[in-house]
CHARMM-style PDB file with segment names, atoms N, HN, CA, C and O in Angstrom:
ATOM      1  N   UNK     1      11.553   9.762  13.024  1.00  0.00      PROA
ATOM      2  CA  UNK     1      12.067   9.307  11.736  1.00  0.00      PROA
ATOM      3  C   UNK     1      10.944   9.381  10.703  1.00  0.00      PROA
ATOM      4  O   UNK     1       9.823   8.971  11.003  1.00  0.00      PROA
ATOM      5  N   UNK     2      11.230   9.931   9.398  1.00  0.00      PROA
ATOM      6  HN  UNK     2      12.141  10.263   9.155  1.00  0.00      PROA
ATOM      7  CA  UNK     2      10.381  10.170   8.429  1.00  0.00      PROA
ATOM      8  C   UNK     2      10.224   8.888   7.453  1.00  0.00      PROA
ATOM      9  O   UNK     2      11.201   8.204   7.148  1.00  0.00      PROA
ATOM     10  N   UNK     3       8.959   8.626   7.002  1.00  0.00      PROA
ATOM     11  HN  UNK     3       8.165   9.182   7.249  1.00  0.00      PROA
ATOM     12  CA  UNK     3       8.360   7.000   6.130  1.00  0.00      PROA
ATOM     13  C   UNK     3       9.039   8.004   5.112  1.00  0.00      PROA
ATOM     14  O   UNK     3       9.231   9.215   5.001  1.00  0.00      PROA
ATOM     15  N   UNK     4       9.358   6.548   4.267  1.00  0.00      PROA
ATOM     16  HN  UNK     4       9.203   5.564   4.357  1.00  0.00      PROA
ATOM     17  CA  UNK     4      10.120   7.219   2.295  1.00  0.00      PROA
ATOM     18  C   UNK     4       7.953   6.731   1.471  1.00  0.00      PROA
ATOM     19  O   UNK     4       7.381   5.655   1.295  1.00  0.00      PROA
ATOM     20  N   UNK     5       7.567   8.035   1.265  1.00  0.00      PROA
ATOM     21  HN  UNK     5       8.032   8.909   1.408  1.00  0.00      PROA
ATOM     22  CA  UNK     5       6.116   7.709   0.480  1.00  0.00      PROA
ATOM     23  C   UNK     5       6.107   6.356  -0.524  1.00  0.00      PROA
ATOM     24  O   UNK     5       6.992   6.248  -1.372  1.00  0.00      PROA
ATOM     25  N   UNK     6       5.179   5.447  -0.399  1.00  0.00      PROA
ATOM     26  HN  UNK     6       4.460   5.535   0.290  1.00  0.00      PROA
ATOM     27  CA  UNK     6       4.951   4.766  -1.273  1.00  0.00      PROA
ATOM     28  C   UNK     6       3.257   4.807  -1.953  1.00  0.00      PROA
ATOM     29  O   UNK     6       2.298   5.147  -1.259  1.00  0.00      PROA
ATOM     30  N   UNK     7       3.169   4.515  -2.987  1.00  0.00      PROA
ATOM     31  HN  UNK     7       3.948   4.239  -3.551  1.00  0.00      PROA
ATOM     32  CA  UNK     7       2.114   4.317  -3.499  1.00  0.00      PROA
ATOM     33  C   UNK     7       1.894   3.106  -3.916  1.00  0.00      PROA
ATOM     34  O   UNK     7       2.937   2.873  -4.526  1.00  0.00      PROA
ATOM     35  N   UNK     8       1.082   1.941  -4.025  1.00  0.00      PROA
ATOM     36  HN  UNK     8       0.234   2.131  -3.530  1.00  0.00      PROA
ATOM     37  CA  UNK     8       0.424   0.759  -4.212  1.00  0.00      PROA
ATOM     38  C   UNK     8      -0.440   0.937  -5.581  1.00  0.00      PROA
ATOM     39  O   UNK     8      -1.362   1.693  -5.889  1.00  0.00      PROA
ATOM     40  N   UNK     9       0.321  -0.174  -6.319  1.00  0.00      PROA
ATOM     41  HN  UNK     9       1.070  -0.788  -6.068  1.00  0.00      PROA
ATOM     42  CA  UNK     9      -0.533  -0.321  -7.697  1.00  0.00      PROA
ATOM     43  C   UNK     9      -1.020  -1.585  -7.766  1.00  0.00      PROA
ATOM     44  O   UNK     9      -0.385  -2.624  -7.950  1.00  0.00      PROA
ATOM     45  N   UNK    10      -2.480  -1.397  -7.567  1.00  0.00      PROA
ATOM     46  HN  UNK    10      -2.996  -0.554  -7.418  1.00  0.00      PROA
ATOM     47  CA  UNK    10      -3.039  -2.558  -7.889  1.00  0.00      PROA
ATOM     48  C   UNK    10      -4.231  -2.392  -6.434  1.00  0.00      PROA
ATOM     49  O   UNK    10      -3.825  -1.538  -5.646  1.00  0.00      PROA
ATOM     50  N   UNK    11      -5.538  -3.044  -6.014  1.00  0.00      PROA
ATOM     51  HN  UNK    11      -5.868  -3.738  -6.654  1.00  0.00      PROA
ATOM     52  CA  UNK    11      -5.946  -2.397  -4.642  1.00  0.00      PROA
ATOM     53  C   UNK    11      -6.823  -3.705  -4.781  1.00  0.00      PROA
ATOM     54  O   UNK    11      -8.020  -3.455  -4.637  1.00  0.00      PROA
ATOM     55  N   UNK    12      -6.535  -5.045  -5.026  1.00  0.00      PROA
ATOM     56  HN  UNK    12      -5.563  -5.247  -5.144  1.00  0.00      PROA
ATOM     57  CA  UNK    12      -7.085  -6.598  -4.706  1.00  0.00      PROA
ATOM     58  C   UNK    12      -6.252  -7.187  -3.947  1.00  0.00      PROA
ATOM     59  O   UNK    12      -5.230  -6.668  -3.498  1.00  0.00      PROA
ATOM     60  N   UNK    13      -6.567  -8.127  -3.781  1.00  0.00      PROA
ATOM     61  HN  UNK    13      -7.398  -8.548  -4.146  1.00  0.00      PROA
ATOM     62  CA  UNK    13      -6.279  -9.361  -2.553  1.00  0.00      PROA
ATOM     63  C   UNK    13      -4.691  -9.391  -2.024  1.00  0.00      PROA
ATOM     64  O   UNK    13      -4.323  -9.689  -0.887  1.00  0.00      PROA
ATOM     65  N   UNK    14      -4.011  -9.077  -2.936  1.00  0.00      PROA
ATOM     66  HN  UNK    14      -4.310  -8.835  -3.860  1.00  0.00      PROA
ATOM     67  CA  UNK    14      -2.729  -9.039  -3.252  1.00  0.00      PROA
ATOM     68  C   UNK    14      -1.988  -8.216  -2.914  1.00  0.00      PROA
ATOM     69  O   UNK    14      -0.799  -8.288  -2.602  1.00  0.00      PROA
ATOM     70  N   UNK    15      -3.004  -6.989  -2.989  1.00  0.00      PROA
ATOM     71  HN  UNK    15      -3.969  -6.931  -3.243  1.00  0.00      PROA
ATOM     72  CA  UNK    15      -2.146  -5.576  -2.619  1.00  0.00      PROA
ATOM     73  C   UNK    15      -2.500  -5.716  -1.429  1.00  0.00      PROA
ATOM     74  O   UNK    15      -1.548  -5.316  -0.759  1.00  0.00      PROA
ATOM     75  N   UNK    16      -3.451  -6.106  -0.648  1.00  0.00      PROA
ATOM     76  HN  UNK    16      -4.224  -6.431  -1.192  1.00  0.00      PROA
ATOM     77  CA  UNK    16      -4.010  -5.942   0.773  1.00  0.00      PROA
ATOM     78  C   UNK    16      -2.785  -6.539   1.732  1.00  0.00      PROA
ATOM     79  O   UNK    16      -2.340  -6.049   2.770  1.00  0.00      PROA
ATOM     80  N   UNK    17      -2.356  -7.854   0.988  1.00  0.00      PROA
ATOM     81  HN  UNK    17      -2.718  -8.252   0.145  1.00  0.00      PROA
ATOM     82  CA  UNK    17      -1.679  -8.205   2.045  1.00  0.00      PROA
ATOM     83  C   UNK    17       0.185  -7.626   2.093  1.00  0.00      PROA
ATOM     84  O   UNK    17       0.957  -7.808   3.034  1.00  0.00      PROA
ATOM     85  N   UNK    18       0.480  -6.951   0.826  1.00  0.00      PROA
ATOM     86  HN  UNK    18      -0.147  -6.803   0.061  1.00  0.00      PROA
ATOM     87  CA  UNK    18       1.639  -6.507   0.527  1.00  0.00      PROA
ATOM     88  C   UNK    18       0.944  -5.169   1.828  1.00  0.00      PROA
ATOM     89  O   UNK    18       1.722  -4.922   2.750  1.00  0.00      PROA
ATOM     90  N   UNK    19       0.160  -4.734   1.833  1.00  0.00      PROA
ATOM     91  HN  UNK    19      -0.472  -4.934   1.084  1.00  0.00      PROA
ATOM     92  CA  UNK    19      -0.015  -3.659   2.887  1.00  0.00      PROA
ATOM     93  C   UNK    19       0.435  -4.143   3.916  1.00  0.00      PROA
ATOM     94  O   UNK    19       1.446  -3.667   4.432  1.00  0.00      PROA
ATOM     95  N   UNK    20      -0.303  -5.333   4.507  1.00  0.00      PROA
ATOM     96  HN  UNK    20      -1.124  -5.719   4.087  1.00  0.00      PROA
ATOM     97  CA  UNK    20      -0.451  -5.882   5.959  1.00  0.00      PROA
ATOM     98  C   UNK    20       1.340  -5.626   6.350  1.00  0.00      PROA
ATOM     99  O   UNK    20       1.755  -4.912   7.263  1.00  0.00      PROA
ATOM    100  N   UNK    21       2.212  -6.448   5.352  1.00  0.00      PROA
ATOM    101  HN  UNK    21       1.876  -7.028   4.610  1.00  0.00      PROA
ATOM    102  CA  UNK    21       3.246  -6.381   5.234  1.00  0.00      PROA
ATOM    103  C   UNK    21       4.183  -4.759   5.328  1.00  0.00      PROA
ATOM    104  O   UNK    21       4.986  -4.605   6.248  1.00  0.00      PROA
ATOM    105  N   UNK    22       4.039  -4.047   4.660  1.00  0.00      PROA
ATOM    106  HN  UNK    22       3.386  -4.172   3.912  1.00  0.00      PROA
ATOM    107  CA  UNK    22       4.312  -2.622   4.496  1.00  0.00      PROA
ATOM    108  C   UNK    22       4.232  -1.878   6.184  1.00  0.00      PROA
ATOM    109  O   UNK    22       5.098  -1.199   6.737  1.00  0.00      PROA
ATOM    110  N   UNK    23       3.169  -2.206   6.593  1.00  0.00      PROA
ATOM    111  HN  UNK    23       2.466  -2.757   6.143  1.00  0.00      PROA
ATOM    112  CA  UNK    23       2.686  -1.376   7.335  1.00  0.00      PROA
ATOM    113  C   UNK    23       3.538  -2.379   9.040  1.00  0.00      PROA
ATOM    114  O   UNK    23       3.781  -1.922  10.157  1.00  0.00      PROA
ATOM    115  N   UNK    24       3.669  -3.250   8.693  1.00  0.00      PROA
ATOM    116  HN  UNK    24       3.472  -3.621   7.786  1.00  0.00      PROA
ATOM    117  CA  UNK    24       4.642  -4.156   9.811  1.00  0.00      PROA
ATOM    118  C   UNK    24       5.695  -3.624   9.911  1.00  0.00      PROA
ATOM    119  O   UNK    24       6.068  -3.229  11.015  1.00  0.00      PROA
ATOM    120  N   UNK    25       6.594  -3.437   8.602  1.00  0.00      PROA
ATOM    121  HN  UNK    25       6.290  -3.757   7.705  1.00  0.00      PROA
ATOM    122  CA  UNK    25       7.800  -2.672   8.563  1.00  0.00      PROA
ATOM    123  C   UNK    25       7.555  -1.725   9.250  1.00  0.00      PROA
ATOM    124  O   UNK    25       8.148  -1.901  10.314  1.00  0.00      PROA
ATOM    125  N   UNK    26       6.805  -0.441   9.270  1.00  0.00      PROA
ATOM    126  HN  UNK    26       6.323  -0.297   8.406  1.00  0.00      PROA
ATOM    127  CA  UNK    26       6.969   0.757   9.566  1.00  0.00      PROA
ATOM    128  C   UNK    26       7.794   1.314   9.060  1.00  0.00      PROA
ATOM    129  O   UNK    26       8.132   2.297   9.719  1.00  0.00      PROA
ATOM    130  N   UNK    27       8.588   1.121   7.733  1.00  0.00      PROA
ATOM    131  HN  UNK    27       8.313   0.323   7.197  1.00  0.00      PROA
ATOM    132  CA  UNK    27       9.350   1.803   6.772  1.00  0.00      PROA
ATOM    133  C   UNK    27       9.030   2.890   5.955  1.00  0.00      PROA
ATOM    134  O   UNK    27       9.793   3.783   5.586  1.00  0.00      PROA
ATOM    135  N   UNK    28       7.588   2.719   5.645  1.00  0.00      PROA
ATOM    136  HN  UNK    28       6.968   1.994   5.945  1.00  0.00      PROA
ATOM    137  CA  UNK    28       7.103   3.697   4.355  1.00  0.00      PROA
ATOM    138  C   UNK    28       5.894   4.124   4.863  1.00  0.00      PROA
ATOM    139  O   UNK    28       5.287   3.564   5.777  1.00  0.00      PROA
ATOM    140  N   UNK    29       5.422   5.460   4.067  1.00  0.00      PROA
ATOM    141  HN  UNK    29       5.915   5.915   3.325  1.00  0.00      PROA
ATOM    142  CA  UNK    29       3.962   5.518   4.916  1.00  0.00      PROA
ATOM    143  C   UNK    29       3.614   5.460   2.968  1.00  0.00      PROA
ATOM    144  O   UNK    29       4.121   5.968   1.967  1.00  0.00      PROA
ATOM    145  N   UNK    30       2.314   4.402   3.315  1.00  0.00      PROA
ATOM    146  HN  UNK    30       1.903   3.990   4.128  1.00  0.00      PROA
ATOM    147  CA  UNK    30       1.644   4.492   2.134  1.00  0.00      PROA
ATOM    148  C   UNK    30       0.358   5.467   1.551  1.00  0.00      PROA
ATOM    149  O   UNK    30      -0.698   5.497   2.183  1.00  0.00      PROA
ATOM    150  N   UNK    31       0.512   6.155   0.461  1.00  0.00      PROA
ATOM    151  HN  UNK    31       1.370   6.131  -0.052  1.00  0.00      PROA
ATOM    152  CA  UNK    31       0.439   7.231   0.274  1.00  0.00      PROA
ATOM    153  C   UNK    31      -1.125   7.128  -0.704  1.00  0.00      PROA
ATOM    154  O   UNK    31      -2.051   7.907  -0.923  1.00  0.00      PROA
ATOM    155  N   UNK    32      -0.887   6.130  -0.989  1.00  0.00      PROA
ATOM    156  HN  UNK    32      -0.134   5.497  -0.810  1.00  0.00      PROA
ATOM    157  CA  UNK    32      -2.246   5.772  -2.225  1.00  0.00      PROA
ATOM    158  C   UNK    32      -2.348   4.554  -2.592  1.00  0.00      PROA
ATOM    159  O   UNK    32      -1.587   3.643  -2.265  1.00  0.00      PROA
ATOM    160  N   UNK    33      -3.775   4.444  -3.643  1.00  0.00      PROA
ATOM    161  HN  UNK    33      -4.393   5.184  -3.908  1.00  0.00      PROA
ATOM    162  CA  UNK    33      -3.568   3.127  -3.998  1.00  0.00      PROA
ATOM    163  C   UNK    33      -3.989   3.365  -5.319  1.00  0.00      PROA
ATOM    164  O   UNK    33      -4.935   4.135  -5.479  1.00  0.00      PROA
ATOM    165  N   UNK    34      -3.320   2.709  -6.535  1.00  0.00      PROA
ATOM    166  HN  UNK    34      -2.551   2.083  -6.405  1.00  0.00      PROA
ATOM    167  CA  UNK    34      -3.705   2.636  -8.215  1.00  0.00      PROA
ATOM    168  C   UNK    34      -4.443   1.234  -8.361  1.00  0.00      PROA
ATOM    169  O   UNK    34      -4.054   0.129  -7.985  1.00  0.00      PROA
ATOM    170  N   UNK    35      -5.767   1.636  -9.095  1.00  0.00      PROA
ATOM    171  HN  UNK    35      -6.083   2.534  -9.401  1.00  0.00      PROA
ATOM    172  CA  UNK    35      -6.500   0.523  -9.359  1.00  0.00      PROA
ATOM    173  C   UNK    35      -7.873   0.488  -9.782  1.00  0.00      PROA
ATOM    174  O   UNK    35      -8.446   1.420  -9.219  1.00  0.00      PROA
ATOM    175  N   UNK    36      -8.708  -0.192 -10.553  1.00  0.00      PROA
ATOM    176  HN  UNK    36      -8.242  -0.949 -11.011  1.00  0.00      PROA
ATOM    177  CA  UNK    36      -9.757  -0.243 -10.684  1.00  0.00      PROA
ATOM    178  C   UNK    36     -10.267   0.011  -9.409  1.00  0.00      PROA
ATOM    179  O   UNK    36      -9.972  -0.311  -8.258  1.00  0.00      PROA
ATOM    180  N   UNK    37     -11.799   1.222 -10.396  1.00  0.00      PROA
ATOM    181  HN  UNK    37     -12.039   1.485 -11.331  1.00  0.00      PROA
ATOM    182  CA  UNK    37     -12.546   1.315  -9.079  1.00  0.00      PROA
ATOM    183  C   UNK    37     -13.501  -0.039  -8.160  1.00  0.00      PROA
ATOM    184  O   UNK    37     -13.467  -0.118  -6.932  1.00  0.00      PROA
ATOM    185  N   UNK    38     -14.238  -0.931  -8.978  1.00  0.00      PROA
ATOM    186  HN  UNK    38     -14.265  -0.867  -9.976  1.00  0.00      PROA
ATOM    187  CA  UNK    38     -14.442  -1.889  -8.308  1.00  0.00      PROA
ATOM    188  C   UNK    38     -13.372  -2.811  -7.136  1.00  0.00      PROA
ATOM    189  O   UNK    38     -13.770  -3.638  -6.316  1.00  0.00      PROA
ATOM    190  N   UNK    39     -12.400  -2.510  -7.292  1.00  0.00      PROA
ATOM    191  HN  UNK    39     -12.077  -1.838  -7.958  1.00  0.00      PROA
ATOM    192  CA  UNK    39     -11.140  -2.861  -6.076  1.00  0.00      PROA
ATOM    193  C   UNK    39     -10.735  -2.069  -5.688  1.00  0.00      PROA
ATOM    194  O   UNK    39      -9.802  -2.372  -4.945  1.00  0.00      PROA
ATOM    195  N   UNK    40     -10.977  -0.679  -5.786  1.00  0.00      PROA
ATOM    196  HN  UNK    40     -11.735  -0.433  -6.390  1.00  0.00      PROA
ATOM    197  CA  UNK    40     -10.512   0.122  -4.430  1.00  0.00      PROA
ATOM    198  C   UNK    40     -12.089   0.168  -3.685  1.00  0.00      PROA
ATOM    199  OT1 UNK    40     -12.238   0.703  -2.587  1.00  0.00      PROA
TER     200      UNK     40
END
């Protein structure tokens, strides 16, 4: 079964754990992350 691409805007504390989350599903494969470079 194929992930639907997602990309992540934002790459702080917040987005980390919306990952942790994301990546539990096994729904989407995440594709990137949008964000200041000091937080990526």
């Amino acid at each position: 079964m194929s992930h639907e691409p997602i990309l992540i805007v934002g790459a702080g504390g917040h987005a980390r754990a919306c990952i942790d989350v994301i990546e539990q599903e096994e729904r989407f494969a995440i594709k990137g992350l949008v964000g200041l470079a000091k937080e990526v």
